[in-house]
N, C-alpha and C positions, 0 to 999 in steps of 0.2 A: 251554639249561640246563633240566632237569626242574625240575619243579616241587614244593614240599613236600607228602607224604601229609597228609590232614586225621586227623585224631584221632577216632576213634571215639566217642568222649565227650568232653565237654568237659572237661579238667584238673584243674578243683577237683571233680568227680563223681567218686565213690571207686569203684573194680572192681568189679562183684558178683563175689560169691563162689563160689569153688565147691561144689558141692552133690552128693549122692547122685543114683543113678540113680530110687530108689525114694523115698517117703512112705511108712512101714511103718504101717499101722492095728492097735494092738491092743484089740479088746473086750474087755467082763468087763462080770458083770451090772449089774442097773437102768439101764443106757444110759451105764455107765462107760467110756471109751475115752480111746484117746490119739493120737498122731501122732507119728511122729519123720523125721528127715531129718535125715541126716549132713551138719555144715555146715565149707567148709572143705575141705584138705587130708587122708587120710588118718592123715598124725603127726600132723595137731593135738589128734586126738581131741576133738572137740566138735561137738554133735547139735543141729536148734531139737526141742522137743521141747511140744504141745499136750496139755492137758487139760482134755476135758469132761464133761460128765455127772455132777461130783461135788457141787456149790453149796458152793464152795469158793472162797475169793479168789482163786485162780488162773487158775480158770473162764474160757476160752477164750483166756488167754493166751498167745503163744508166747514162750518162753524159751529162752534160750541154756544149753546146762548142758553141764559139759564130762563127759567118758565115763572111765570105766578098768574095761579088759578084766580078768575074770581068767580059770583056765582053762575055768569052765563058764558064765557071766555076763558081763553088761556092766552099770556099775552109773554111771548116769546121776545126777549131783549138780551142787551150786550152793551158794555162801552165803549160811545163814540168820542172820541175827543174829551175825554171826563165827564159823560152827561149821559145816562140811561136813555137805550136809543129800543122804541120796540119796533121790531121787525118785521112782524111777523103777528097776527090776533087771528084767535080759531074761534070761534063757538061750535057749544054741543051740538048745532045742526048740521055741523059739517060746513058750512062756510066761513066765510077766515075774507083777511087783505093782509097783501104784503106792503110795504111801507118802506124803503131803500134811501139811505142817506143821500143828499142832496137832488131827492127828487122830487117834484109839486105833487103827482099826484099817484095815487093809493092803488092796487092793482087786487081787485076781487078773485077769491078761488074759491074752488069748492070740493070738497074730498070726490075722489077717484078709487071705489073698491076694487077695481078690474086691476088698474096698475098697480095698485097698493100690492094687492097678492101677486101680483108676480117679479115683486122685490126679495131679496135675500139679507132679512136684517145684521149679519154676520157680514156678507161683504161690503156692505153698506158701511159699516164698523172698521174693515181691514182698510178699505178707502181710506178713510178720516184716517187709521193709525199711520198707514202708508205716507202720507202728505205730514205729519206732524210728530 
């Protein structure tokens, strides 16, 4: 009689998730950037997505924030105080603004391939699990 497979993890340890090929860096000035990787499923639509460089509460933390496409954008949001807060707007050109709660004004980025590839979308992942 074979014997039972062992289980790759133990039971009550939940799957990691699935995740993007890439960690997309976008800069913008005074050392504004951010990170994103697609988290999840493609239909789920949901991204973790970092922000540095602003001295903002937010400031280095990763968040879950879920995405909706339209035809020229992807407009990354989450809720603030019970009201659909976006965050975060990319267009297919590679430029994008972050947008940070209780701030006037809007901070331009622009994807970054150099940094992008030399992200590890997996620790990228262990980050976010590690913190939540």
């Amino acid at each position: 009689m074979p014997r039972p497979l062992m289980p790759a993890a133990p039971m009550d340890m939940p799957a990691r998730q699935e995740v993007g090929d890439e960690v997309s860096v976008y800069t913008g000035p005074d050392g504004i950037d951010v990170l994103v990787l697609r988290y999840g499923p493609t239909r789920v639509s949901e991204a973790l997505v970092q922000f540095s460089g602003s001295k903002h509460a937010w400031e280095g933390k990763i968040q879950k924030l879920e995405v909706k496409k339209t035809g020229a954008e992807s407009l990354y949001w989450l809720n603030v105080q019970g009201k659909r807060f976006v965050a975060l707007t990319l267009a297919k050109d590679g430029s994008g603004r972050i947008t940070l709660p209780g701030e006037t004004q809007a901070y331009p980025v622009a994807y970054d391939a150099a940094l992008s590839a030399q992200l590890s979308p997996q620790y990228f992942l262990a980050d976010y699990l590690s913190r939540h």
